[in-house]
C-alpha positions in Angstrom: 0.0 0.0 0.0 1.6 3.7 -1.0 -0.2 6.5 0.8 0.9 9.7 -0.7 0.6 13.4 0.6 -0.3 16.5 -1.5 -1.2 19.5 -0.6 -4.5 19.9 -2.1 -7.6 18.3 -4.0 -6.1 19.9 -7.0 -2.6 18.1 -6.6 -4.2 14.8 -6.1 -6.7 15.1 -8.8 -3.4 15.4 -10.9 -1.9 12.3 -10.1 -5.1 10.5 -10.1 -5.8 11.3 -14.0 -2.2 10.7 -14.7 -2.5 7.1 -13.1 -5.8 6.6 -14.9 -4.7 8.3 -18.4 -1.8 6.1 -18.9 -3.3 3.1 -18.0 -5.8 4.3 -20.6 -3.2 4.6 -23.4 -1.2 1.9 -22.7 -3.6 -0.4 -22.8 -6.3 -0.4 -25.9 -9.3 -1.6 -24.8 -8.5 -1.0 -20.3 -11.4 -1.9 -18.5 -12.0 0.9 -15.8 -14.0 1.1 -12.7 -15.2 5.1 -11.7 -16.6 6.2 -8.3 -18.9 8.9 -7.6 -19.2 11.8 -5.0 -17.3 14.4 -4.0 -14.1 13.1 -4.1 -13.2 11.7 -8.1 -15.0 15.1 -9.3 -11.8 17.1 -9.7 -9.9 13.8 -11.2 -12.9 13.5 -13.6 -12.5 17.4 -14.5 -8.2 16.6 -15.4 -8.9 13.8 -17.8 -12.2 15.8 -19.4 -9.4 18.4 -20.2 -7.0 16.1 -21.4 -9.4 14.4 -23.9 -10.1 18.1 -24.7 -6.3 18.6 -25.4 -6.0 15.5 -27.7 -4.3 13.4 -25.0 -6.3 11.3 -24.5 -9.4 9.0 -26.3 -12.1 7.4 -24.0 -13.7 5.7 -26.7 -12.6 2.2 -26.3 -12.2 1.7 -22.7 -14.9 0.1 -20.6 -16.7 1.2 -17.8 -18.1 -0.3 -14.4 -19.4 2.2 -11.9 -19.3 1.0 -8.4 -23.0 1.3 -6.9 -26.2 2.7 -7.7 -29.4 3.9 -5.3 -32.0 1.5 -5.4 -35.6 2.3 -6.6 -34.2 5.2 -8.8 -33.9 5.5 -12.3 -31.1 6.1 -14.3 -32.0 10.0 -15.9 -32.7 11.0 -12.3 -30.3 13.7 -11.5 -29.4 12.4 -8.6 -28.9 9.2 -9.9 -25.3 8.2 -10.2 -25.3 7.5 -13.7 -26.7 10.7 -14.2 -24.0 12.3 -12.1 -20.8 10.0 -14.7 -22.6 11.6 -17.4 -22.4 14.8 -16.2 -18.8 15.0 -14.6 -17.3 12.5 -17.4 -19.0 10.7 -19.6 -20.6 13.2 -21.7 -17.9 15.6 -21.8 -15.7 12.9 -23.9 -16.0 10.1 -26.6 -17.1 7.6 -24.4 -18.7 5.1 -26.0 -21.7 4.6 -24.0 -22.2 1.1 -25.3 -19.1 0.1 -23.4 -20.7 1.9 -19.9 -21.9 -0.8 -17.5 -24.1 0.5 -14.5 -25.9 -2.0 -11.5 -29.4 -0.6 -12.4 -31.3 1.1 -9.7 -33.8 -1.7 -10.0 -36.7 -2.5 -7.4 -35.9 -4.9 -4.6 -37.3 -8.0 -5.5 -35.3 -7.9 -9.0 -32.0 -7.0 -7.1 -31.2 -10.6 -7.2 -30.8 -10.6 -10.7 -29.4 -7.6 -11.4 -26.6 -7.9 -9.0 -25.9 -11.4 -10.5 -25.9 -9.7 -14.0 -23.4 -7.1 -13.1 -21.3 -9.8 -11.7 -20.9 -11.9 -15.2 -20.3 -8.6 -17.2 -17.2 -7.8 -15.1 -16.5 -11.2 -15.6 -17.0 -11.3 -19.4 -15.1 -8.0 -19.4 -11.8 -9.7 -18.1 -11.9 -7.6 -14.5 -11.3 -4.4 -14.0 -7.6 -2.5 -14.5 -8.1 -0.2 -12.4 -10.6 0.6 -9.8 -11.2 4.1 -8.4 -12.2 5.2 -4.8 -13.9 7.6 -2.7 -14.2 6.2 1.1 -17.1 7.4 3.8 -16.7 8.6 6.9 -17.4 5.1 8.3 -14.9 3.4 6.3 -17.3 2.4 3.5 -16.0 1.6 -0.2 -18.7 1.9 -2.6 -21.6 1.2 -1.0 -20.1 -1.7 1.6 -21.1 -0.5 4.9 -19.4 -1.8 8.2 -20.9 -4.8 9.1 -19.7 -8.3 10.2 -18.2 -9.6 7.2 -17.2 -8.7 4.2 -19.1 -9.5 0.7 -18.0 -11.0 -2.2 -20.1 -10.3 -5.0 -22.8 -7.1 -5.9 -25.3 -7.1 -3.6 -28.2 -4.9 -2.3 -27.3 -2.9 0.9 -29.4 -0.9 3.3 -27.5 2.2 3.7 -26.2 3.4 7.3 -27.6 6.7 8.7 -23.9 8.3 8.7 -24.0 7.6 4.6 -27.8 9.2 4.4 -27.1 12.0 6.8 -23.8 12.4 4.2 -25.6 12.3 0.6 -29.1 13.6 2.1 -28.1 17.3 1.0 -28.0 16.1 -2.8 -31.7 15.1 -2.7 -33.1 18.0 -0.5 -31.6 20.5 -2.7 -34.3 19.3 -5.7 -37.2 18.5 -3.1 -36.6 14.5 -3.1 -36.1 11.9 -0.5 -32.9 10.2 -0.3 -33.3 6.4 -1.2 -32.3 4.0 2.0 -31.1 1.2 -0.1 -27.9 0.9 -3.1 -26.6 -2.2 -5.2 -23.2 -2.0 -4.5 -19.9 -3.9 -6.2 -18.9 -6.5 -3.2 -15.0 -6.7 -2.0 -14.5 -9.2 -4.0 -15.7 -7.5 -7.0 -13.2 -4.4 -5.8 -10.5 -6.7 -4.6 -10.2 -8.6 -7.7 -9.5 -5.7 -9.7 -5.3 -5.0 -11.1 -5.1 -1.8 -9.0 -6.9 0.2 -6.7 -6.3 4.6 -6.3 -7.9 5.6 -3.1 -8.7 9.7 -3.0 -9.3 11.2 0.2 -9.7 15.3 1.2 -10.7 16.9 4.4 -10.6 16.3 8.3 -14.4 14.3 8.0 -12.2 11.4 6.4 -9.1 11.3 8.7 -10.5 8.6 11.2 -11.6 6.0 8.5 -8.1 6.7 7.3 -6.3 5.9 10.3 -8.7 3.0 10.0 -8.1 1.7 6.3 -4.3 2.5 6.8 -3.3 1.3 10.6 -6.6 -0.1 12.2 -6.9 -4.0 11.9 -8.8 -5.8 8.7 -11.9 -6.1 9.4 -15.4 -5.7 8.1 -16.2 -2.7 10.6 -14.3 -0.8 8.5 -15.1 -2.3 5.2 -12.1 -0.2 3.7 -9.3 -2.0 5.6 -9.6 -5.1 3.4 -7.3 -3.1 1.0 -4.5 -3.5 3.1 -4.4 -7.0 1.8 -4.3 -5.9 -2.1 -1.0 -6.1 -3.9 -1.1 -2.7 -5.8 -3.2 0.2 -3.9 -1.9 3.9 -4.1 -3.9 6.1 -2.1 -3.9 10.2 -2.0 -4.7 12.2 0.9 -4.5 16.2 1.5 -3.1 16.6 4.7 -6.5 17.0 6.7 -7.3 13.7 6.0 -3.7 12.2 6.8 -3.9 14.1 9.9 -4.2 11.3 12.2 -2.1 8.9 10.8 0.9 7.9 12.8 -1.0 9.3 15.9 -1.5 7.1 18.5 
């Protein structure tokens, strides 16, 4: 595991891109997995300019997303789907053929979906490189702590810390957040070639010093990546405040 320091978002959206723009031209055909939220937004903003600067071409890489809510559709703007296609997706050649999404299906076809989204990353030949945010409770994608850790998609009830987090996003156009997600397992992230971790600001610096120090284990569902071969992870200094502190 490599935990790097910057200074700032800005530096560590930087590197991010970098990481993900070479892997991109490198490889034809590199099988990416994107995270939403606050924290890739600034990443996603580095490699929209550098398709815009003819450095790089989207158009034949494909796509997993991590999660999606449950019981929400796809063109909702609060959808994550929505929110690739507005940070990413539709600011670059993209071929939106190649973009897989878990579907924000109703619960008792979650089953199926989650099974579905499984085989494609299969079919796909696993992901290259797989790109995170982390919660304030240690969650990666939508795993929440719990008392073990899951291998494959599932559908998850979300934690009051993670609605109390994303609730803002629904309030501000007059809807109520969903309670459930369909998530990518551990496994699913686990198996993939490499792992970036971004994290910014002092709300993150405890699940930090939990990923990085604490022990592995499915209270803090990010701590499993200690046991990956290839995980770089940025930090500003806020969020590597506590690390090495007792």
């Amino acid at each position: 595991m490599k935990v790097i320091v910057l200074e700032n978002a800005f530096e560590i959206s930087k590197q991010a891109a970098d990481i993900i723009i070479r892997q991109i031209n490198n490889k034809h055909g590199s099988v990416l997995g994107f995270a939403t939220g606050a924290s890739p937004v600034e990443t996603y903003k580095r490699i929209v300019e550098s398709y815009e600067r003819g450095e790089v071409s989207l158009k034949h890489i494909t796509t997993f997303n991590l999660d999606e809510y449950a019981d929400i559709d796809r063109e909702n703007v609060n959808s994550y789907y929505y929110f690739m296609k507005d940070n990413l997706f539709g600011k670059t050649d993209v071929n939106f053929d190649k973009v897989n999404f878990l579907s924000g299906v109703k619960h008792e076809e979650a089953e199926a979906e989650c099974e579905r989204y499984y085989n494609k990353i299969k079919e796909a030949g696993g992901i290259d490189i797989q790109l995170l945010g982390i919660g304030v409770n240690g969650h990666i994608g939508f795993n929440e702590p719990g008392d073990e850790f899951m291998d494959r998609p599932f559908l998850v009830e979300l934690t009051q810390s993670t609605i109390d987090a994303n609730s803002k996003y629904f309030e501000a156009v007059g809807a109520k957040m969903p309670h459930y997600a369909l998530t990518m397992g551990i496994g699913d992230i686990m198996r993939a070639k490499k792992i970036v971790l971004i994290a910014t600001g002092a709300s993150k610096a405890k699940a930090i010093k939990a990923l990085v120090e604490g022990e592995v284990t499915p209270e803090c569902p990010a701590s499993i990546l200690q046991l990956h071969s290839d995980v770089t992870i940025f930090l500003d200094k806020e969020s590597a405040a506590l690390l090495g502190n007792s």
